[in-house]
PDB file of the backbone (N, CA, C, O) and the ligand in Angstrom, with CONECT records:
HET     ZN  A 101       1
ATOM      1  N   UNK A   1      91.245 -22.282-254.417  1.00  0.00           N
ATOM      2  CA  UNK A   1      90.236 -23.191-253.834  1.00  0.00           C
ATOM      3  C   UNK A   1      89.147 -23.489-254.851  1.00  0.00           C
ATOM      4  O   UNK A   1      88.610 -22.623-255.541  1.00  0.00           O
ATOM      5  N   UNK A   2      88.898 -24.643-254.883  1.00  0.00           N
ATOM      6  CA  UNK A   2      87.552 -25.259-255.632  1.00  0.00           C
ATOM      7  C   UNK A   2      86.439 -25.492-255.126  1.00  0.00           C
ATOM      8  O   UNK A   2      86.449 -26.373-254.266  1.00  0.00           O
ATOM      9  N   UNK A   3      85.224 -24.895-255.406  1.00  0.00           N
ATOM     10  CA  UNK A   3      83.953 -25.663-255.113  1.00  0.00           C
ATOM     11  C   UNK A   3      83.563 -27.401-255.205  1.00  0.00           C
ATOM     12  O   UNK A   3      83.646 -28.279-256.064  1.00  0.00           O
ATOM     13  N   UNK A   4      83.117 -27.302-253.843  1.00  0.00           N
ATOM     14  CA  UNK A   4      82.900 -28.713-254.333  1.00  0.00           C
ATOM     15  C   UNK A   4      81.730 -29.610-254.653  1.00  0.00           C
ATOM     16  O   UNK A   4      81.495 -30.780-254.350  1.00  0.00           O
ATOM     17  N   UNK A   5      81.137 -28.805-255.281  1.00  0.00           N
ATOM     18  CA  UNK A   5      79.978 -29.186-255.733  1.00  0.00           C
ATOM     19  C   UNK A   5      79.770 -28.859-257.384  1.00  0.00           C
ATOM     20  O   UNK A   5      78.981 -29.410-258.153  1.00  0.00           O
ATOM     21  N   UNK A   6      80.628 -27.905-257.635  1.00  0.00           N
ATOM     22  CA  UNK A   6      80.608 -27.952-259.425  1.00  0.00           C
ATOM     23  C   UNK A   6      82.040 -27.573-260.070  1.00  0.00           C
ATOM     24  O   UNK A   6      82.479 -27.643-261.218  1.00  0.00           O
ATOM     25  N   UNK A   7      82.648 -27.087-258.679  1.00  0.00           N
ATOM     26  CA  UNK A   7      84.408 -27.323-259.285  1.00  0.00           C
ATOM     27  C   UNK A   7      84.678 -26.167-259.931  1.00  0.00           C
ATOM     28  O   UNK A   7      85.406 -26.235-260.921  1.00  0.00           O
ATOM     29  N   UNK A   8      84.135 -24.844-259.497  1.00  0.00           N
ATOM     30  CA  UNK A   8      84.061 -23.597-260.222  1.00  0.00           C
ATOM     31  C   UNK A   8      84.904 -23.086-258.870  1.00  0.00           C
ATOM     32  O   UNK A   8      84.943 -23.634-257.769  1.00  0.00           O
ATOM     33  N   UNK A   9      85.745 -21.529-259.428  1.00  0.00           N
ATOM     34  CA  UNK A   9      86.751 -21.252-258.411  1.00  0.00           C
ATOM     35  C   UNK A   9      85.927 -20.507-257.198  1.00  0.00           C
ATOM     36  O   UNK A   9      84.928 -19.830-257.442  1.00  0.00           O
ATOM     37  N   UNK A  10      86.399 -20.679-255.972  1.00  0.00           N
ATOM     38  CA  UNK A  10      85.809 -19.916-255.177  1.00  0.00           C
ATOM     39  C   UNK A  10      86.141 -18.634-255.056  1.00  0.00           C
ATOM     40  O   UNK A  10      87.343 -18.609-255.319  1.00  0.00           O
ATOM     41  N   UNK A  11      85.704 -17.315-254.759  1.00  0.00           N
ATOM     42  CA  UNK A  11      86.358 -15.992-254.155  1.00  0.00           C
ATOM     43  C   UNK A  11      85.884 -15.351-252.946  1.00  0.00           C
ATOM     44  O   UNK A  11      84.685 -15.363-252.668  1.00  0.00           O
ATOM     45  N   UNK A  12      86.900 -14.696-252.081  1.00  0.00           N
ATOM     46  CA  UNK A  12      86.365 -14.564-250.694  1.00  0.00           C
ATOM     47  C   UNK A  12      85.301 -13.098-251.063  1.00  0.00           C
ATOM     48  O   UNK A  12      85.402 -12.123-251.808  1.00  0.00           O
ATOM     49  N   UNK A  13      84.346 -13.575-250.141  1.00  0.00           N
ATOM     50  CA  UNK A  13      82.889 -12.650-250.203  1.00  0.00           C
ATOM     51  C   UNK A  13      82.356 -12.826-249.073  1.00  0.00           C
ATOM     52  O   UNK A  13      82.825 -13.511-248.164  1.00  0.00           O
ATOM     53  N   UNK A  14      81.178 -12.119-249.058  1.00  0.00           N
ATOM     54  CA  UNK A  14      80.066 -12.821-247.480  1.00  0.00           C
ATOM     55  C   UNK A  14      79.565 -13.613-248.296  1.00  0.00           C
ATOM     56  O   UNK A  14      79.667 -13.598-249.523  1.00  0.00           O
ATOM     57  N   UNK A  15      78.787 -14.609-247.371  1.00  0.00           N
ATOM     58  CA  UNK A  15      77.489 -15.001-247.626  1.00  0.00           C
ATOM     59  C   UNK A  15      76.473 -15.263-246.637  1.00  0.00           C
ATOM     60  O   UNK A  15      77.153 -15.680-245.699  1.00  0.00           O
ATOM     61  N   UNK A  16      75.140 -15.281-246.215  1.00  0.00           N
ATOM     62  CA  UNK A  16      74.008 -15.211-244.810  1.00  0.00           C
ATOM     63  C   UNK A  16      74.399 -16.644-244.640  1.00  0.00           C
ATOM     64  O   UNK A  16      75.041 -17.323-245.441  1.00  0.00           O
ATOM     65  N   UNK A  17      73.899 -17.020-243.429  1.00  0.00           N
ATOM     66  CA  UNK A  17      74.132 -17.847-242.549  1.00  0.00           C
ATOM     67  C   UNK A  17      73.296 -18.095-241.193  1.00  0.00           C
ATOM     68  O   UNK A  17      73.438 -17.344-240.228  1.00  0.00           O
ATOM     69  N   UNK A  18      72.353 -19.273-241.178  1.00  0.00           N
ATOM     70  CA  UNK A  18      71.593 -19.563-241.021  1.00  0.00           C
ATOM     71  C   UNK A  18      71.481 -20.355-240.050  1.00  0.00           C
ATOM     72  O   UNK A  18      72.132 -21.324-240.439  1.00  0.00           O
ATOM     73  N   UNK A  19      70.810 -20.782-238.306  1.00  0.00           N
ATOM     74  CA  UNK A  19      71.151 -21.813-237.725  1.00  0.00           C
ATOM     75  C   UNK A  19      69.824 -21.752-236.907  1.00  0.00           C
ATOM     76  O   UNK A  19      69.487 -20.846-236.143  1.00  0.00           O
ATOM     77  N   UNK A  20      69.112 -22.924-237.220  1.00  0.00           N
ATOM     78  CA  UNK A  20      67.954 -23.551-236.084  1.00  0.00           C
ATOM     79  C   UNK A  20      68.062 -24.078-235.000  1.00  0.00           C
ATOM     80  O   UNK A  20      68.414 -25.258-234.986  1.00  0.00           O
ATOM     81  N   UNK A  21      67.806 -23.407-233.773  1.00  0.00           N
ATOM     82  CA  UNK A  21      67.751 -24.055-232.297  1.00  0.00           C
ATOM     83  C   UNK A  21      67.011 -24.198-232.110  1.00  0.00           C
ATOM     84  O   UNK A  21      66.007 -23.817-232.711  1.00  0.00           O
ATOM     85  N   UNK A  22      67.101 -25.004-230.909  1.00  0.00           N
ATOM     86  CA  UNK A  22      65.808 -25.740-230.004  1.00  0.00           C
ATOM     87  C   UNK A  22      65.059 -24.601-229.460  1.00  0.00           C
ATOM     88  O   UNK A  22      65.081 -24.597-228.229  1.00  0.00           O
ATOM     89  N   UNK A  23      64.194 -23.328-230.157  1.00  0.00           N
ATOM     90  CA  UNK A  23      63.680 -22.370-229.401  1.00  0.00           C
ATOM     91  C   UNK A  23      63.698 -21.364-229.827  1.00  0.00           C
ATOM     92  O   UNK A  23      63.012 -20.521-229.249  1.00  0.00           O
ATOM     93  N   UNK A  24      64.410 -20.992-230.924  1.00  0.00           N
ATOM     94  CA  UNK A  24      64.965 -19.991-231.712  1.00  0.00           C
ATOM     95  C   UNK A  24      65.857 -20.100-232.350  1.00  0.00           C
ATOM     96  O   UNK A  24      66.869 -20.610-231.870  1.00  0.00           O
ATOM     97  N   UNK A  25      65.816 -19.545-234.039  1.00  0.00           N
ATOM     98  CA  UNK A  25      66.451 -19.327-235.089  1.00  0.00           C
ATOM     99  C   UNK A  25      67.822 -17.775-234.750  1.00  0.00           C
ATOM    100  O   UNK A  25      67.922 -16.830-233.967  1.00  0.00           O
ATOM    101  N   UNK A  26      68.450 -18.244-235.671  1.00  0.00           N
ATOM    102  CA  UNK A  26      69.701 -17.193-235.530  1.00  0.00           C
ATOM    103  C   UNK A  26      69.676 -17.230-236.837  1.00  0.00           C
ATOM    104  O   UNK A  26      69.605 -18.314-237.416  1.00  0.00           O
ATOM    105  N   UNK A  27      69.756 -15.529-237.811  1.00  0.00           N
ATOM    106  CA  UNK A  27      70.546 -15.343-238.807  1.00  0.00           C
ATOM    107  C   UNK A  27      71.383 -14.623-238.973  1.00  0.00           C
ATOM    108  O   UNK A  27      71.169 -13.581-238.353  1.00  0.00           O
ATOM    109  N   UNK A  28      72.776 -14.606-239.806  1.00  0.00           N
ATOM    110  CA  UNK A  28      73.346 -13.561-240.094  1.00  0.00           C
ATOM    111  C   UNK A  28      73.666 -13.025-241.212  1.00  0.00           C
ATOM    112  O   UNK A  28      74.338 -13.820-241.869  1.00  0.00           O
ATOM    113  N   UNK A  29      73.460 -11.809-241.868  1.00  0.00           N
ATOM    114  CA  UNK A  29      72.835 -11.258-242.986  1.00  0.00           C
ATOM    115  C   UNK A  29      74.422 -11.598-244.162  1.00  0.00           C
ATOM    116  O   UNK A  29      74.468 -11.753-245.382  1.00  0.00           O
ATOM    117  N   UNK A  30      75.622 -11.606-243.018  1.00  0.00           N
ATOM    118  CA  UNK A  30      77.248 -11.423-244.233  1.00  0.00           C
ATOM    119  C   UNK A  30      78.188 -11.859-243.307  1.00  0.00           C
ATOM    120  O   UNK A  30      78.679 -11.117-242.456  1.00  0.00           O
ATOM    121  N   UNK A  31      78.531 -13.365-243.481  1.00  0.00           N
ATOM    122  CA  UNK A  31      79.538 -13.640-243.340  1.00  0.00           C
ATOM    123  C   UNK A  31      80.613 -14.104-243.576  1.00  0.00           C
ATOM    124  O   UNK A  31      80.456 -15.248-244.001  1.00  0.00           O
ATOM    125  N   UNK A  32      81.970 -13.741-243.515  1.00  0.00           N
ATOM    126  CA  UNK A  32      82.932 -13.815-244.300  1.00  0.00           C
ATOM    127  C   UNK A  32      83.303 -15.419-244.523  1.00  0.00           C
ATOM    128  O   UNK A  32      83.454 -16.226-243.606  1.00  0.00           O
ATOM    129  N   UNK A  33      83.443 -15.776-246.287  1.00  0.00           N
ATOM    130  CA  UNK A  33      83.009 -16.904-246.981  1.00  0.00           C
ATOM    131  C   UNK A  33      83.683 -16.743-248.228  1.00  0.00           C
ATOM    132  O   UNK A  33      84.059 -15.807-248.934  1.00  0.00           O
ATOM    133  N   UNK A  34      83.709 -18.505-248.255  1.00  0.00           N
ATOM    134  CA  UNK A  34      84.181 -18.312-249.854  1.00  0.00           C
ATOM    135  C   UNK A  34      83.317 -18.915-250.783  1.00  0.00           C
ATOM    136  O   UNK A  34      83.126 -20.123-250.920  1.00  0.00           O
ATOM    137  N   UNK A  35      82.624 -17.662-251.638  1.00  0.00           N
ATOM    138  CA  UNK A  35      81.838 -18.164-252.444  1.00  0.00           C
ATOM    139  C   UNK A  35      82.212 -18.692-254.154  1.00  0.00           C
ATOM    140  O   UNK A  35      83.272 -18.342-254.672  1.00  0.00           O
ATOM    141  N   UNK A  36      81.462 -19.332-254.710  1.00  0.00           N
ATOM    142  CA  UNK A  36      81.985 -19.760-255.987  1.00  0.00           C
ATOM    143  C   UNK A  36      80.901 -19.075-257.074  1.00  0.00           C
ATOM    144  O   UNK A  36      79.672 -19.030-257.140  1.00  0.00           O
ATOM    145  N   UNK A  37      81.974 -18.582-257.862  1.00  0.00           N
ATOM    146  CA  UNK A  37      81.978 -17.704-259.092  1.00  0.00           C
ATOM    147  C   UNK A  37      80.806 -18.405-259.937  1.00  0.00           C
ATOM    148  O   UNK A  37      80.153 -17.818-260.800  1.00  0.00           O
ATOM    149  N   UNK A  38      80.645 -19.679-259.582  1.00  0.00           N
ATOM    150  CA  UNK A  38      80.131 -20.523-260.649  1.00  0.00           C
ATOM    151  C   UNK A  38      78.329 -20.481-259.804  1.00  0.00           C
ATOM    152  O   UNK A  38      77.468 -19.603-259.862  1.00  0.00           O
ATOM    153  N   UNK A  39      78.330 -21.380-259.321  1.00  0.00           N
ATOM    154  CA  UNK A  39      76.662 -21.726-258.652  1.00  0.00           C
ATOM    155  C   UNK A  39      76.432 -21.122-257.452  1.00  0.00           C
ATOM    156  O   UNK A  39      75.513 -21.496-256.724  1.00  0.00           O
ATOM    157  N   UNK A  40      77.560 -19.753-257.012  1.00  0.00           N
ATOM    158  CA  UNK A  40      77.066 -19.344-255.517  1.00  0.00           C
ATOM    159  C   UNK A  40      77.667 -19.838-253.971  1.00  0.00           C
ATOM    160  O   UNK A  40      78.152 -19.254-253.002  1.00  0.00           O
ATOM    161  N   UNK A  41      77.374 -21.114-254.294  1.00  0.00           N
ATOM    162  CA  UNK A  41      77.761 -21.883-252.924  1.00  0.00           C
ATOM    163  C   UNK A  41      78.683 -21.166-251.768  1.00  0.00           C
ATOM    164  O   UNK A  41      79.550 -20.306-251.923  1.00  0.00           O
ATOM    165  N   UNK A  42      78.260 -21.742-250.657  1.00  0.00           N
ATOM    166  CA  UNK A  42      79.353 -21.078-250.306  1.00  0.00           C
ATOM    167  C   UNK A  42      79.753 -21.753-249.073  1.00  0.00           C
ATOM    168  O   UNK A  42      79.075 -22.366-248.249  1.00  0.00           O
ATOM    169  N   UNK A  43      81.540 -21.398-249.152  1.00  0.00           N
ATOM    170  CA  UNK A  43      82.652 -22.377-247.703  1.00  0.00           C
ATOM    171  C   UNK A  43      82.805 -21.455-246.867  1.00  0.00           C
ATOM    172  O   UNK A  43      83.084 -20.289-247.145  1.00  0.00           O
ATOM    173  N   UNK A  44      82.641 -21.887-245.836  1.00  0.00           N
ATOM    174  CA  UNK A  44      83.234 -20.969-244.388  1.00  0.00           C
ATOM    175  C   UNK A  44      84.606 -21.534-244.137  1.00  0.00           C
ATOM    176  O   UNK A  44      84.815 -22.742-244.244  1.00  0.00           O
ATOM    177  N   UNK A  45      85.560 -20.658-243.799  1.00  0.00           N
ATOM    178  CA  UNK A  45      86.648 -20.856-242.920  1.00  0.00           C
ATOM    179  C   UNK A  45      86.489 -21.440-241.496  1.00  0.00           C
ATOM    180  O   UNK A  45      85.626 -20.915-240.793  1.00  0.00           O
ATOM    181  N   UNK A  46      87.530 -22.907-240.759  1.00  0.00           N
ATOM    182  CA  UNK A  46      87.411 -22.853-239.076  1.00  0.00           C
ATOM    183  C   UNK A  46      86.971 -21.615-238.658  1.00  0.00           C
ATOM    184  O   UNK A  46      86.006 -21.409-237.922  1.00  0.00           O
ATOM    185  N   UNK A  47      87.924 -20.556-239.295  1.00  0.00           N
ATOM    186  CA  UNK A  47      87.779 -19.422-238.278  1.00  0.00           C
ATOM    187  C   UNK A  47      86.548 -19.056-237.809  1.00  0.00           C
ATOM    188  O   UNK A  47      86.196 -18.763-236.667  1.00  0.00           O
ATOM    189  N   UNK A  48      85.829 -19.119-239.024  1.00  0.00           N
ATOM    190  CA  UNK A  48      83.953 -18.500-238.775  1.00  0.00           C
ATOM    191  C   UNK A  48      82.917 -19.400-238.367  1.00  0.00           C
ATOM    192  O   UNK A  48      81.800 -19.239-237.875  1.00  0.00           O
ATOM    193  N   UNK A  49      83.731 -20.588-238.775  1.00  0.00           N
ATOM    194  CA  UNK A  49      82.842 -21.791-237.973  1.00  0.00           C
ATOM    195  C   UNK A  49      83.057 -21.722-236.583  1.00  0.00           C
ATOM    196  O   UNK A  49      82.172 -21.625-235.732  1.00  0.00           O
ATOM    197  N   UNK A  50      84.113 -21.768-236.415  1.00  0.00           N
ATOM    198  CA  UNK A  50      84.509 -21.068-234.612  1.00  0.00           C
ATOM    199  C   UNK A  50      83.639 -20.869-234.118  1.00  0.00           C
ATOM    200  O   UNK A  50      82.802 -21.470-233.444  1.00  0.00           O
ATOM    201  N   UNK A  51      83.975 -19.206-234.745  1.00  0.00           N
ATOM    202  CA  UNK A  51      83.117 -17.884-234.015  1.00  0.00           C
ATOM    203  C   UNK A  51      81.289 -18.069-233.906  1.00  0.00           C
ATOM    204  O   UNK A  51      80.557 -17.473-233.115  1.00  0.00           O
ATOM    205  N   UNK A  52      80.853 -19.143-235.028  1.00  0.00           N
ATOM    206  CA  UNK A  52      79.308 -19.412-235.263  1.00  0.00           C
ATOM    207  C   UNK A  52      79.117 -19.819-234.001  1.00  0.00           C
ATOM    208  O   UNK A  52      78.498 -19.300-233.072  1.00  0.00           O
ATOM    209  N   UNK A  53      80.092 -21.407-234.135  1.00  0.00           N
ATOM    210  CA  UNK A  53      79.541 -21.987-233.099  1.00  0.00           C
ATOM    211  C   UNK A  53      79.721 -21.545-231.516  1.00  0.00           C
ATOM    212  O   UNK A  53      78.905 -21.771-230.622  1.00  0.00           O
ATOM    213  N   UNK A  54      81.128 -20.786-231.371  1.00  0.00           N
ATOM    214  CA  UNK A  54      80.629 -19.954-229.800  1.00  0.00           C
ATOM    215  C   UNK A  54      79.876 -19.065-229.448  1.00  0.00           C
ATOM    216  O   UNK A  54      79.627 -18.900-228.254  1.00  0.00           O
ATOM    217  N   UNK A  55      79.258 -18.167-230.569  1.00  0.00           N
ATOM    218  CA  UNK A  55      78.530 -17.428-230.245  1.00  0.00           C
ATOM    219  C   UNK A  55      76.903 -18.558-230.082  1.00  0.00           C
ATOM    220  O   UNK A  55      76.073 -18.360-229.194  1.00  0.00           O
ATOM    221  N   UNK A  56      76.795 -19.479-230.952  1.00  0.00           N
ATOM    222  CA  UNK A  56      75.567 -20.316-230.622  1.00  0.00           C
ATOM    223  C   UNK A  56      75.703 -20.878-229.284  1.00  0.00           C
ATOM    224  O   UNK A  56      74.655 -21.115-228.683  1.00  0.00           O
ATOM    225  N   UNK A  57      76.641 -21.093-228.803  1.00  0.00           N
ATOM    226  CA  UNK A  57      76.862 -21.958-227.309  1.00  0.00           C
ATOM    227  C   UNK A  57      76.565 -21.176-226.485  1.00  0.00           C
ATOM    228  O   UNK A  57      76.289 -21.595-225.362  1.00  0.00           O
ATOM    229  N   UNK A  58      76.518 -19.692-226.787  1.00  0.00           N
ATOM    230  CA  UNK A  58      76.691 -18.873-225.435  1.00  0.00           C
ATOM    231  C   UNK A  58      75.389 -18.184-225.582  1.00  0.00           C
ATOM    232  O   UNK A  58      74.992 -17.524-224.623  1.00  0.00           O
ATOM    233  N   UNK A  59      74.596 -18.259-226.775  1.00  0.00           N
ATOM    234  CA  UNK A  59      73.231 -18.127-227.315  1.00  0.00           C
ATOM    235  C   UNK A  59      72.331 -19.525-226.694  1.00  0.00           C
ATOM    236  O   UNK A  59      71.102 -19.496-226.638  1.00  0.00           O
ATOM    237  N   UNK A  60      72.947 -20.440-226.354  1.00  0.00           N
ATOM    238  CA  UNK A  60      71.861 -21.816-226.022  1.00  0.00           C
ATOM    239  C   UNK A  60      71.652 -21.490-224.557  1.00  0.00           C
ATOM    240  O   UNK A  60      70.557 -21.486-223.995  1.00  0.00           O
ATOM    241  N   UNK A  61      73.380 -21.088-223.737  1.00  0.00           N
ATOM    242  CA  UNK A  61      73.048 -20.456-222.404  1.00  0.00           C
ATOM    243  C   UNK A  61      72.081 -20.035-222.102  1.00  0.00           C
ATOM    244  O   UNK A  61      71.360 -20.534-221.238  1.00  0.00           O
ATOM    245  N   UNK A  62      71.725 -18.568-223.019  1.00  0.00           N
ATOM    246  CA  UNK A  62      70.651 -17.934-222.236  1.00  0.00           C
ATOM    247  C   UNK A  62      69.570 -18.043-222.986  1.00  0.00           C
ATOM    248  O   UNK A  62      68.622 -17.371-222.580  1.00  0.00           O
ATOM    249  N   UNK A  63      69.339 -18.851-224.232  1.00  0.00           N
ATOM    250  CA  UNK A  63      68.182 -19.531-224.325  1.00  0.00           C
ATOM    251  C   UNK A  63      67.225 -20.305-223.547  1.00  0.00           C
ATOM    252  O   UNK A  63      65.995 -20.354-223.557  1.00  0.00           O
ATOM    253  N   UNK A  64      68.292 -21.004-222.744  1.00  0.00           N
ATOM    254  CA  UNK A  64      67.544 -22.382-221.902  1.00  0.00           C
ATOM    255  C   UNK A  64      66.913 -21.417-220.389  1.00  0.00           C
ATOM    256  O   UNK A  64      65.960 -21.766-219.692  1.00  0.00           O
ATOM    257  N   UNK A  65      67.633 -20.363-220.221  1.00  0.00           N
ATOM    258  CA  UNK A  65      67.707 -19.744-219.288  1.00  0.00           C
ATOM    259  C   UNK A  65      65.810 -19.041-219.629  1.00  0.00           C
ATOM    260  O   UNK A  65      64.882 -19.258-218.850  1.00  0.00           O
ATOM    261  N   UNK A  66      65.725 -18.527-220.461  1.00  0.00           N
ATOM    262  CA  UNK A  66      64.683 -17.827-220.935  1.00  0.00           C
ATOM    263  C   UNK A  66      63.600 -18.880-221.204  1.00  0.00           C
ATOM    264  O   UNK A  66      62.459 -18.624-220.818  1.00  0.00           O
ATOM    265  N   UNK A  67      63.843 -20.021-221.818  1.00  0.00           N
ATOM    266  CA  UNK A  67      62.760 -21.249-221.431  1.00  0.00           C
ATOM    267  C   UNK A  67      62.411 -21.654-220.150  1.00  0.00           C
ATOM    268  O   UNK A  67      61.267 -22.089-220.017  1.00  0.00           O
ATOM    269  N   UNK A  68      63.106 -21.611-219.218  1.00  0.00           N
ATOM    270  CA  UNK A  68      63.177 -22.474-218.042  1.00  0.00           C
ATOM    271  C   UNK A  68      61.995 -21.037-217.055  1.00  0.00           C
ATOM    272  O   UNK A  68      61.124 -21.101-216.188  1.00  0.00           O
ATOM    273  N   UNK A  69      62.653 -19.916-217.846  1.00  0.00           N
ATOM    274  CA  UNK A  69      61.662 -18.611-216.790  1.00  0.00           C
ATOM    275  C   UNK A  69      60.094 -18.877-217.533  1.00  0.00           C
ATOM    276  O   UNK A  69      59.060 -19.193-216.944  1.00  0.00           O
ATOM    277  N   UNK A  70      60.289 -18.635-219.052  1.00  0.00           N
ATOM    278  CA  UNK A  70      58.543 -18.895-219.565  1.00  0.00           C
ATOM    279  C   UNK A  70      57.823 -19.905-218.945  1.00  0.00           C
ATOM    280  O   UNK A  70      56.640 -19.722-218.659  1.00  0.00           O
ATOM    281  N   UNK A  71      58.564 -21.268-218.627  1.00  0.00           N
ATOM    282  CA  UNK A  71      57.956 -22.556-218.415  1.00  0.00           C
ATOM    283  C   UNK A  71      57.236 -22.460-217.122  1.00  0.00           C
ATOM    284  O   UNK A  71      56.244 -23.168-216.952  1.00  0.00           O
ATOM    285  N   UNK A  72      57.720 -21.500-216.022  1.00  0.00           N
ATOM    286  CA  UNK A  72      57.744 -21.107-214.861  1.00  0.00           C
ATOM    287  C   UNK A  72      56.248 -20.244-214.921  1.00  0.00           C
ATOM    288  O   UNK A  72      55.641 -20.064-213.865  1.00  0.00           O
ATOM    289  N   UNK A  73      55.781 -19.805-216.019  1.00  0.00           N
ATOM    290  CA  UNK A  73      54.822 -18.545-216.082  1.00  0.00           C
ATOM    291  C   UNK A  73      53.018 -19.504-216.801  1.00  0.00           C
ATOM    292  O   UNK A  73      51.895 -19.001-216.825  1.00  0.00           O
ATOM    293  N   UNK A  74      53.402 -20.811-217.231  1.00  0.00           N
ATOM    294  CA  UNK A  74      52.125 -21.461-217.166  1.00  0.00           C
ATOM    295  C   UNK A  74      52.112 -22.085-215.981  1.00  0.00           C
ATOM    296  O   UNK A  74      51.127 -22.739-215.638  1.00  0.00           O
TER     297      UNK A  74
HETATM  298 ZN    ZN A 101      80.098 -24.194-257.378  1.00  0.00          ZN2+
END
């Protein structure tokens, strides 16, 4: 696999991973990625894009849930 941003080889590693919601931030310190040897960068697999995004869906659940109780308390 190639980077595609400087075309240097990638190798599987973690890398953090980062996502802004409407209410709260999510990070995760290592996730499995393919980073490039060359500038860092780094590709996620479907697989982990998957798993990001269901765990964010099921994170917005009880986000909205936890807004909707604060909103209730002004
Ligand atoms: Zn690169």
């Amino acid at each position: 696999m190639m980077c595609v941003h400087c075309g240097g080889r990638l190798q599987r590693g973690t890398a953090p991973f980062h996502a802004d919601r409407a209410g709260y931030h999510v990070h995760w310190d290592a996730v499995p990625a393919w980073v490039c040897s060359q500038c860092g960068e780094a590709a996620f697999d479907s697989e982990e894009v998957d798993a990001i995004q269901a765990a964010l869906s099921s994170l917005d659940a009880h986000a909205q849930q936890l807004a909707k109780a604060s909103s209730q308390l002004e």
